[in-house]
C-alpha positions in Angstrom: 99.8 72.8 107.6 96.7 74.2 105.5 94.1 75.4 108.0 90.6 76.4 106.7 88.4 77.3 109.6 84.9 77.0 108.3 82.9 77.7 105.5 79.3 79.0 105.3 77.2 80.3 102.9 76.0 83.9 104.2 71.5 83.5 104.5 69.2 85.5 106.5 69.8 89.2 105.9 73.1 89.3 104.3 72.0 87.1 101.8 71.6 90.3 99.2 75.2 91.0 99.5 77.7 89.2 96.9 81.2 89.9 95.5 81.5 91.0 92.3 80.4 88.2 89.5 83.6 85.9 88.3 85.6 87.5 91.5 87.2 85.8 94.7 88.3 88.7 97.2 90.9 87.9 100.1 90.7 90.2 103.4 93.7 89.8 105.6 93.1 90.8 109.1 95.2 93.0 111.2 99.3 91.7 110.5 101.2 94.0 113.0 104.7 93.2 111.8 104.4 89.6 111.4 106.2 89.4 108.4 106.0 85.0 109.1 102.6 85.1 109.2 101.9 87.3 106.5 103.8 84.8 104.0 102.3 81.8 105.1 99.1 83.4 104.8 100.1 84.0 101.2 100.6 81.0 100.3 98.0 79.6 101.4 95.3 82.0 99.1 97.5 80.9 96.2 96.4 77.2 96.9 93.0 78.5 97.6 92.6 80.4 94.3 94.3 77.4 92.1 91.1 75.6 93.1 88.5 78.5 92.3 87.4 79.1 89.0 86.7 83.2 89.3 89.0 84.8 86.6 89.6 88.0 88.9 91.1 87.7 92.0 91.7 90.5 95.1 93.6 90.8 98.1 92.5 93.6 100.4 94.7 93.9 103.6 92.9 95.8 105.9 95.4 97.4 107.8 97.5 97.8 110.4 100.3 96.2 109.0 102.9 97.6 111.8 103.2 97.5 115.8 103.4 95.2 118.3 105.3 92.0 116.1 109.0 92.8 115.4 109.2 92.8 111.5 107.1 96.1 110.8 109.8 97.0 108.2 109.7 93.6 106.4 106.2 93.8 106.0 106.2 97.6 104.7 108.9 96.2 102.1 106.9 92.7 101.3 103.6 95.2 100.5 105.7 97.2 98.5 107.3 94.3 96.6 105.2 93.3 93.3 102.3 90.7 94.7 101.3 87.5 93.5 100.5 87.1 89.6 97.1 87.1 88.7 96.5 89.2 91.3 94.6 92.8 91.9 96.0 94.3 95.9 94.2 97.2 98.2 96.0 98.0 101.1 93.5 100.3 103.6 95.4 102.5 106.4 94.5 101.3 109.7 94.9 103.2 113.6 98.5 102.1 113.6 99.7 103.4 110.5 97.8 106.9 111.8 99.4 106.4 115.1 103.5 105.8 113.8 102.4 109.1 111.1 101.6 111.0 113.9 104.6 110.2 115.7 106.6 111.5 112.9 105.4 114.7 113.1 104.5 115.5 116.7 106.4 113.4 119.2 103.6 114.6 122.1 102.2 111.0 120.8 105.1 108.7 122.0 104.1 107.5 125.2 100.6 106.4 123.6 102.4 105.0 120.1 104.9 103.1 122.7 102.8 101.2 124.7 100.6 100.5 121.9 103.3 98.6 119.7 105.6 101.3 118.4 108.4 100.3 120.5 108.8 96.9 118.1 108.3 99.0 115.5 111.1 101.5 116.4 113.0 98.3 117.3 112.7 97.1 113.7 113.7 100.0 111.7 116.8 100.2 114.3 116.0 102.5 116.5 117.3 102.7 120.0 114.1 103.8 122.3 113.9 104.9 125.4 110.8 106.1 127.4 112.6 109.1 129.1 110.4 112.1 127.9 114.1 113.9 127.6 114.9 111.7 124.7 112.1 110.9 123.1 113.0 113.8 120.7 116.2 112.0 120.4 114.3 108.9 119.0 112.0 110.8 116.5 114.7 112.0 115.0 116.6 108.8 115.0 113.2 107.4 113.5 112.9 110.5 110.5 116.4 109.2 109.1 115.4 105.4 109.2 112.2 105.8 108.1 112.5 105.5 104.1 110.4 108.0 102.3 108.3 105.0 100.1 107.5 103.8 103.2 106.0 106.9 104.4 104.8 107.9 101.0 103.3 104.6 101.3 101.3 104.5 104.6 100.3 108.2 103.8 98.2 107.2 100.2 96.2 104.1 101.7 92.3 105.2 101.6 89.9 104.1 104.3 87.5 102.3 103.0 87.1 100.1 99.6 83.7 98.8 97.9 83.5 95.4 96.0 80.1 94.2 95.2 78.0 94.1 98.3 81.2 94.1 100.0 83.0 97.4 101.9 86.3 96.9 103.2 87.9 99.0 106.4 89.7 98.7 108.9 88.0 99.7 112.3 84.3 99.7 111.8 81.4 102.2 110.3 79.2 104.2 112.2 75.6 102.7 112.4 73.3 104.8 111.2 75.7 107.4 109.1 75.9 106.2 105.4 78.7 104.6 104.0 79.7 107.7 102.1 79.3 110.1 104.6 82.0 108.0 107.3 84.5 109.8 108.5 88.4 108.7 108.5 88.6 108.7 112.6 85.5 106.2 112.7 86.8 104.1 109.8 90.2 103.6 111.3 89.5 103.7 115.5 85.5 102.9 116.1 84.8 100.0 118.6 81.6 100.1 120.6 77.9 100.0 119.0 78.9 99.0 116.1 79.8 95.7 117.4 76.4 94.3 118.4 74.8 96.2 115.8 72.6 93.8 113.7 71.4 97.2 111.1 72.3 96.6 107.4 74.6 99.1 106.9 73.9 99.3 103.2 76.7 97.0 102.4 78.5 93.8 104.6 81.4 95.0 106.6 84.6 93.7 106.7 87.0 94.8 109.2 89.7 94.3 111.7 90.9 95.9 114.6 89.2 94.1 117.4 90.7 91.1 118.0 88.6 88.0 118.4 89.6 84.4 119.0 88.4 83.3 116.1 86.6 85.5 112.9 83.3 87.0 113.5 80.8 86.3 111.1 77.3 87.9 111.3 74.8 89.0 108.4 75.8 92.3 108.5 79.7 92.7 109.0 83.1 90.0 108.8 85.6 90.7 111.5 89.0 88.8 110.8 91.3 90.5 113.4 92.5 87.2 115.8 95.3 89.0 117.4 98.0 88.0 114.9 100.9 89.3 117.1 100.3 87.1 120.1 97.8 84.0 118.8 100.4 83.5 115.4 97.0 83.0 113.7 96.6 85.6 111.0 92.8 85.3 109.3 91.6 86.1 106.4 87.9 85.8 104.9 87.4 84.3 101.2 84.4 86.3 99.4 82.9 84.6 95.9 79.7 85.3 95.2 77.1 85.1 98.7 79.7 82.2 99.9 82.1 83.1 102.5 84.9 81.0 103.5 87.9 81.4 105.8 91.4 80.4 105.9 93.6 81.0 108.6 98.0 80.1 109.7 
């Protein structure tokens, strides 16, 4: 069934900030290996964009595309496939991707990775885990041979942040305060706190994941569309044309 949350046409003091003229933009929230979701989510901006007259169209996916859902591998290999016709695709790297890197390279990480979702990823690349610290090098290594180099080639080349019209794209959040080009990768990909009840124009409107909401945030000065994919099955993503912003969601 075709879901569109709500629609509303951003006033007050976003009301500056537009997408790019003759352009639609899709941001898809946080996936975390939910490969079902991701696809139905798809489809679904396809029907969108058939009824939308803007001659360019993006899809920025805004990270964290692996962890806690059990098809991490399938969506690694549907992001690397060719995307929809017609369309332009920006993958950012979000706090997951940096965590299952990390874990590649320095198992000291693995209890942190594990409860935070890298078991199911492990599990989908098939990996036997175990949380015994003795074997945890064991698993790493099992992980290095499944692990296929374009996927790590992959992860390791998506930016932080992207700029479209009076749009940026990241994953986490900015840091209020700090201009947009002088954020830092850590903030970009893992900062919660005052940015969320911020109400400063941060020189540009914010889209972002990462904290999960029960339904998308939408405030003058930043889009959240992260609403817990992995447990709610409702994967969001915000629809930018012009100063209108709509949403559609699974």
């Amino acid at each position: 069934m075709f879901k569109k949350l709500f629609s509303r046409n951003s006033g007050n003091a976003g009301a500056a900030y537009a997408a790019p003229e003759d352009t639609v933009i899709y941001a898809i929230g946080d996936v975390h290996g939910r490969i079902d979701l991701l696809e139905d989510l798809e489809r679904k901006i396809l029907r969108d964009a058939e009824g939308r007259s803007a001659s360019r169209r993006v899809l920025v996916y805004l990270g964290d595309f692996v962890d806690r859902g059990y098809q991490s591998r399938e969506v690694i290999d549907h992001l690397l496939a060719p995307g929809p016709q017609g369309f332009e695709r920006v993958f950012l790297q979000g706090n997951h991707e940096e965590f299952l890197l990390r874990f590649l390279d320095d198992s000291s990480v693995a209890r942190s990775w594990f409860s935070n979702g890298g078991i199911e990823t492990l599990m989908s690349y098939g990996v036997e885990v175990s949380m015994s610290a003795t074997e945890v090098s064991r698993v790493q290594a099992g992980f290095k041979t499944a692990f296929p180099d374009t996927h790590r080639a992959f992860l390791k080349s998506l930016p932080d942040m992207h700029r479209e019209g009076g749009y940026v794209f990241v994953h986490a959040r900015v840091r209020p305060g700090i201009p947009l080009e002088e954020q830092n990768s850590e903030d970009l990909r893992w900062i919660r706190g005052e940015f969320l009840e911020d109400s400063r124009d941060h020189g540009a409107v914010v889209v972002h994941g990462h904290t999960v909401e029960d339904s998308p945030v939408d405030r003058p000065n930043r889009i959240g569309v992260d609403t817990g994919a992995y447990a709610s099955s409702r994967l969001t993503c915000v629809v930018l044309e012009g100063r209108a912003r709509d949403f559609l969601s699974t």
